[in-house]
C-alpha positions in Angstrom: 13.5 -6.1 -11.7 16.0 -5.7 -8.3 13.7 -5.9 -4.9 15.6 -5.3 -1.8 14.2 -7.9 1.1 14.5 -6.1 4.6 14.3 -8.5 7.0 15.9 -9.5 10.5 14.6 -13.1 10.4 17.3 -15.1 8.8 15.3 -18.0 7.8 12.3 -15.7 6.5 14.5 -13.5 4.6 16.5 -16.7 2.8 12.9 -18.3 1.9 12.7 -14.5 0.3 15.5 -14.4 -1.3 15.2 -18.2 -2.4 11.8 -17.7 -3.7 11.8 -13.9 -5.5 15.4 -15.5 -7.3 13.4 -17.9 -9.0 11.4 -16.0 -10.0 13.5 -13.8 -12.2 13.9 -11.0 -10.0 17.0 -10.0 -8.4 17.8 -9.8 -4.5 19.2 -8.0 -1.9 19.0 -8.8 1.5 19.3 -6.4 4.7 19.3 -7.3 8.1 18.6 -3.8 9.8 17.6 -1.0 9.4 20.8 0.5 8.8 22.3 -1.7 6.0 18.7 -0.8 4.6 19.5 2.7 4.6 23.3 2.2 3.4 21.8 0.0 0.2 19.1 2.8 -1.0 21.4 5.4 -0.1 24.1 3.7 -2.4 22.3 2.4 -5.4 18.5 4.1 -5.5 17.7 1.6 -8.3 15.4 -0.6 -6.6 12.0 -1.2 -8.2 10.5 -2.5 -4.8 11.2 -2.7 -1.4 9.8 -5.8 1.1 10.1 -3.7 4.4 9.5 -5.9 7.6 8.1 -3.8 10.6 10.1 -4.4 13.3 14.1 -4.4 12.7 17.2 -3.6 14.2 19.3 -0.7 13.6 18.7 2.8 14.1 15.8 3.1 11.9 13.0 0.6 12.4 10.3 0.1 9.4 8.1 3.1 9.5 11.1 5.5 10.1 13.0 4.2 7.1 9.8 5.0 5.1 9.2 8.3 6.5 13.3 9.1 5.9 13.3 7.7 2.3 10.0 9.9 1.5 11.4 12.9 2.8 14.2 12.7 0.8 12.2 11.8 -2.5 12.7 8.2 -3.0 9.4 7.0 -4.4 10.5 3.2 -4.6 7.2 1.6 -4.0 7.4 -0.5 -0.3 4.9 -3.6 0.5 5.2 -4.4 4.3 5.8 -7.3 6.1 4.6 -7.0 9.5 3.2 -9.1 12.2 1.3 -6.0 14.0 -2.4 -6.7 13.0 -3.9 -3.8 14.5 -5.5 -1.9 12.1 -3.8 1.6 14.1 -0.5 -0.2 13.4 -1.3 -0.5 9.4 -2.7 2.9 9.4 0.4 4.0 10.4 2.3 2.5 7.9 0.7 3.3 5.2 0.7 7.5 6.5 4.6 7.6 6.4 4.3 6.6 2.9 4.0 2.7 2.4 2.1 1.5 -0.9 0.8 -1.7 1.1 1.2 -4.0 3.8 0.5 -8.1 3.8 0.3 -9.6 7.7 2.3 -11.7 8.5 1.8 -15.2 8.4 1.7 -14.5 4.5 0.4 -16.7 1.5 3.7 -16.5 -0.8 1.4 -16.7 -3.8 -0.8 -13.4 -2.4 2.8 -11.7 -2.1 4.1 -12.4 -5.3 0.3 -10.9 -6.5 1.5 -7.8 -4.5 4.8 -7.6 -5.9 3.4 -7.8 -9.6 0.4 -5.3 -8.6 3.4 -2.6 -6.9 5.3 -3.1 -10.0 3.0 -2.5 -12.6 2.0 1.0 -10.9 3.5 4.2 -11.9 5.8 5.6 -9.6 3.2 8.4 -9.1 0.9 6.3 -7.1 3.7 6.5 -4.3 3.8 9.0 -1.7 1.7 10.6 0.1 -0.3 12.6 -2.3 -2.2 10.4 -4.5 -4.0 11.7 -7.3 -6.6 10.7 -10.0 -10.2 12.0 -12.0 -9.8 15.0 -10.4 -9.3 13.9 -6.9 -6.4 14.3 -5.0 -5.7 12.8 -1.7 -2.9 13.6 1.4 -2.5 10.5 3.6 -0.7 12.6 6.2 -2.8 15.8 6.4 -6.3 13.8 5.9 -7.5 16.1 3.1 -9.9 15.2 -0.1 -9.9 17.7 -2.8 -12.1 16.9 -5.6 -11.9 19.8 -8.9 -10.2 22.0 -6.4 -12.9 22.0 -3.6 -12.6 20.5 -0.5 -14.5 17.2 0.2 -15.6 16.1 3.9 -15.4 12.7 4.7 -16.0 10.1 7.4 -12.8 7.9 8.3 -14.0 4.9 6.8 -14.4 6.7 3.6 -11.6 8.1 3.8 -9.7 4.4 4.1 -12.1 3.2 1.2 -10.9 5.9 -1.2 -7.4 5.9 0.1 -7.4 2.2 -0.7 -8.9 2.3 -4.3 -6.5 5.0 -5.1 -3.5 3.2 -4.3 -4.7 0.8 -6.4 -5.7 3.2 -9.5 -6.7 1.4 -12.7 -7.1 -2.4 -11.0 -10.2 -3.4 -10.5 -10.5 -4.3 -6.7 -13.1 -6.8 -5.4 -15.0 -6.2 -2.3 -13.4 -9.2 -0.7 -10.2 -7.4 -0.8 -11.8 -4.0 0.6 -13.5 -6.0 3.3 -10.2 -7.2 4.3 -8.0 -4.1 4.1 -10.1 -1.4 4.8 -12.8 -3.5 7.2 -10.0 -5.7 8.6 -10.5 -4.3 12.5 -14.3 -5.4 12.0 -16.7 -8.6 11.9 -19.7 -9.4 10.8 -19.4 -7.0 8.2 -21.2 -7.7 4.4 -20.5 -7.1 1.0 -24.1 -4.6 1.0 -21.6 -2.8 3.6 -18.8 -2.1 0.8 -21.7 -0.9 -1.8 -23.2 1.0 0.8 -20.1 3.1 1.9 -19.4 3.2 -1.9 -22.7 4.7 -2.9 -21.9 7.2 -0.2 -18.6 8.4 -1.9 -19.8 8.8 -4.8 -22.1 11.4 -3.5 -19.2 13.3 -2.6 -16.8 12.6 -5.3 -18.8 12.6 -8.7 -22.2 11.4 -9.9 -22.6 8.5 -10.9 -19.7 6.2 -12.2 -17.9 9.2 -13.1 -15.4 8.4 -10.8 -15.8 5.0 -8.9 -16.2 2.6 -12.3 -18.2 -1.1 -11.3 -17.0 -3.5 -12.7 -19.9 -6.3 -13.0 -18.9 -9.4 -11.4 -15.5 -8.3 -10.2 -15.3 -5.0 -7.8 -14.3 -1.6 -8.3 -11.9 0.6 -10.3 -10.7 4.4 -10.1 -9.1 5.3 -13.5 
């Protein structure tokens, strides 16, 4: 597996490099945004990008996404970024990201990342995700569900987005509390079953759609 590391901090991106190497995979290294742009452009056999947020060049993160989407490059990209404004991760994840970890990162949660982006079909990627007869635009903010539109609130929106992007895993509620509740506190577990309950008004009876998984979380198949 070849991951290119896109990262402006020397010492970060050597740790990276360091790290991912023993791992088995094999490394690339960019500084800016440019050389970024001139390694995809060359090769386009990447199985993963590590995209930091803010770079030099004349593409920063989120405009190398949104220029490597347009074109059809559906190389799944976890960001790096220090922004932990929940606006700023929104964003990133619209252009056409797969996921984001803040920085300071846990090396073990990123190499869980890596393995969870990897294992996906390229099909998850983009902005049009897709599954049990629900289909999803991140950019346009539309739900279809069997053809017919679906109305919902932005927070459900966010909930399904996430469990899509994760299709087939089973994700626990810690993990939805922290990406799609991450701009709010004091908020409970009953919250996640609550909101989830809600959707599956909207998106199929029952389990027909949002599978529990007893003990664990949630899984869209």
């Amino acid at each position: 597996m070849k991951i290119l590391v896109v990262e402006d901090e020397e010492k970060i991106a050597r740790s990276l490099e360091k790290g991912l190497t023993a791992e088995g995979y094999v490394v690339d290294v960019a500084g800016d945004g440019d050389t970024a742009e001139s390694l995809i452009g060359d090769s386009g056999n990447y199985d993963l990008v590590l995209l930091d947020w803010m770079i030099p060049g004349k593409y920063d993160g989120p405009a190398l996404i949104a220029l490597w989407r347009k074109r059809g490059e559906q190389v799944p990209i976890l960001m790096l970024t220090a922004k932990t404004a929940i606006g700023s991760r929104v964003q990133g994840l619209d252009v056409g990201a797969d996921d984001y970890l803040p920085k300071p990162f846990s090396y073990d949660e990123l190499l869980a990342r890596i393995r969870s982006l990897l294992r996906r079909p390229r099909a998850h990627s983009g902005n049009i995700l897709k599954a049990s007869g629900l289909e999803l635009d991140v950019v346009a903010k539309n739900v279809t569900y069997n053809g017919q539109l679906i109305h919902l609130t932005a927070k459900e929106f966010q909930l399904l987005e996430y469990l899509l992007r994760h299709k087939s895993e089973v994700v626990s509620k810690e993990q939805l509390l922290d990406h799609v509740w991450s701009d709010e506190t004091r908020v409970q577990h009953n919250t996640v079953e609550t909101f989830v309950a809600n959707l599956r008004k909207k998106v199929g009876p029952g389990e027909k759609v949002i599978q529990t998984v007893r003990g664990y979380g949630y899984k869209i198949v």
